[in-house]
MARGU-370621 format. One record per atom (N, C-alpha, C): y, x, z; residue in one letter. Coordinates in steps of 0.1 Angstrom, whole numbers, plus 2048, in hexadecimal, padded with zeros to 3 digits. Each point is the difference from the previous one (the first is absolute). Layout:
BEGIN
Y	X	Z	code
Y	X	Z	A
...
***
This chain:
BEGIN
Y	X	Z	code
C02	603	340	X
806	7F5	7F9	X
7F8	7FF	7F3	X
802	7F3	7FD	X
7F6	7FA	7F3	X
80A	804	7F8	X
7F5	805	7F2	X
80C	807	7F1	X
7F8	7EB	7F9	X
80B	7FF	7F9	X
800	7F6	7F9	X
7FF	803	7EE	X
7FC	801	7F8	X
804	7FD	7F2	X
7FF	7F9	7FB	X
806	7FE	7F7	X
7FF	7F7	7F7	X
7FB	801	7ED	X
7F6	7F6	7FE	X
7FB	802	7F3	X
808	7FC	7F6	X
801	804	7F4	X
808	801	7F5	X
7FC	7F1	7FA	X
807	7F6	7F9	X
7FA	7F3	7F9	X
7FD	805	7F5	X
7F3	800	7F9	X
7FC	800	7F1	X
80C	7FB	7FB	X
7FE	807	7F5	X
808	7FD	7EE	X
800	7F0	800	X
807	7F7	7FC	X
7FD	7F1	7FD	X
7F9	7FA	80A	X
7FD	805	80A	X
7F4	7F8	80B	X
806	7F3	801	X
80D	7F9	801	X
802	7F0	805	X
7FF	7FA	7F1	X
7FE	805	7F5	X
7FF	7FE	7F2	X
7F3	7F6	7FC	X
7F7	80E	807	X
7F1	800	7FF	X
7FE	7F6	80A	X
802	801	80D	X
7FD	7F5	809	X
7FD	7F0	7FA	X
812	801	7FC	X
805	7ED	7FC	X
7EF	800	7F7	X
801	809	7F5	X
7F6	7FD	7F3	X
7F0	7FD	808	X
7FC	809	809	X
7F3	7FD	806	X
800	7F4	806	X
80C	7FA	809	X
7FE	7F2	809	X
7FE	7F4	7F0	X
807	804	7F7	X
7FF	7FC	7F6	X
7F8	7F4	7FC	X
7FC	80E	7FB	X
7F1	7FF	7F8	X
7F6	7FB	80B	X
800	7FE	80F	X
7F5	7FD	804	X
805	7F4	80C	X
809	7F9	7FC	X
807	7F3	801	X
7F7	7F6	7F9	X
802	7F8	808	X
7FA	7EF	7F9	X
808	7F5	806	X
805	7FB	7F6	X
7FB	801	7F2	X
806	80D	7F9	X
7F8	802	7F5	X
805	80D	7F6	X
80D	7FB	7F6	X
80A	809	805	X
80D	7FF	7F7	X
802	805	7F3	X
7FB	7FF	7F6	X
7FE	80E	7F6	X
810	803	7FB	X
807	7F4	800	X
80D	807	7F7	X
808	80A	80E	X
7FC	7FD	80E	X
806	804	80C	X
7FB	80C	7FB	X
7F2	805	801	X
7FC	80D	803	X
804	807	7F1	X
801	7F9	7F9	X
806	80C	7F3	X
809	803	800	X
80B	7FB	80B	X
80D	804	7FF	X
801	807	80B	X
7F7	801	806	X
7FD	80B	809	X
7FD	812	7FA	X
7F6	7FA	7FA	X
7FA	80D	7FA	X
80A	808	7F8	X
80D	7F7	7F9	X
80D	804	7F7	X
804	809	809	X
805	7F5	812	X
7FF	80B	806	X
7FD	80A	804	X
7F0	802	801	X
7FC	810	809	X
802	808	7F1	X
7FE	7FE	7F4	X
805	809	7F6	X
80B	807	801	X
80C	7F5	7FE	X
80E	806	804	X
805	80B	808	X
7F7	7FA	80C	X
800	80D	80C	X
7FE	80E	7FD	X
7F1	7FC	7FD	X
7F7	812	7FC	X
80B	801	7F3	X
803	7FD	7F4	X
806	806	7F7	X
80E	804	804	X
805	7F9	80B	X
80D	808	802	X
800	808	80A	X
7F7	802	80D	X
800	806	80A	X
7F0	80D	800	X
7F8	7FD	7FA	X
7F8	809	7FA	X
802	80A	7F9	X
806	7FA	7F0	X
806	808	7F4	X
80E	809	804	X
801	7F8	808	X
810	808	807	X
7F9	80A	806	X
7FB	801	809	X
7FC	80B	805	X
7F9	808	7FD	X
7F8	7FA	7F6	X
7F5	80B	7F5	X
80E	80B	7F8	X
808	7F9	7FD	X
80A	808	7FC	X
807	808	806	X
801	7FA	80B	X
80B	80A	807	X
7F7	810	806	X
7F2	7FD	7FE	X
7F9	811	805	X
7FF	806	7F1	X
800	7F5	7F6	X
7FC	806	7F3	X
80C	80B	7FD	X
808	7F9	801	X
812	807	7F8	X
808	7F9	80A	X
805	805	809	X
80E	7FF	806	X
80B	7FE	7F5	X
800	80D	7FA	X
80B	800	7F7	X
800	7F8	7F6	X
7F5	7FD	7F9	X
803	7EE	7FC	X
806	7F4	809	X
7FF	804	804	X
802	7EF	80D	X
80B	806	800	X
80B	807	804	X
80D	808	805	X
807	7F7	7EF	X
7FA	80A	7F3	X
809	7FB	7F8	X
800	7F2	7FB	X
7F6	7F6	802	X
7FD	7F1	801	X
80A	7F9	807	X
80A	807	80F	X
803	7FC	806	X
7FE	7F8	80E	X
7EE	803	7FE	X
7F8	7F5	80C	X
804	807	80B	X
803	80B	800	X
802	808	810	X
80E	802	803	X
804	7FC	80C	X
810	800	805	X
7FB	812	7FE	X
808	804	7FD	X
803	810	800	X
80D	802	809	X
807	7FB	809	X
80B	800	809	X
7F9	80B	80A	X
***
């Protein structure tokens, strides 16, 4: 029997995607792709930085409240 896995999706990858079709769209949208890029920021700063934190200090994040502790 075939083993199947599956790969994990990068950090922001549908973020980064929209931003690359973007930018290489024509015609070029500049106020579209800048509100893109607000986007892939957002991401990495909340889904990056979160996670940078959560190996840095657990017990920061516990008393921040970001972690269900249930």
């Amino acid at each position: 029997m075939e083993k199947t896995t599956t790969t994990p999706q990068p950090v922001c990858a549908q973020e980064s995607l929209a931003l690359l079709n973007c930018v290489a769209a024509v015609p070029y949208d500049r106020d579209r792709c800048l509100a893109l890029v607000d986007a892939l920021r957002d991401c990495i700063t909340q889904k990056v930085l979160l996670t940078s934190l959560l190996f840095a200090s657990p017990s920061l994040l516990k008393e921040l409240s970001v972690l269900d502790t249930t």
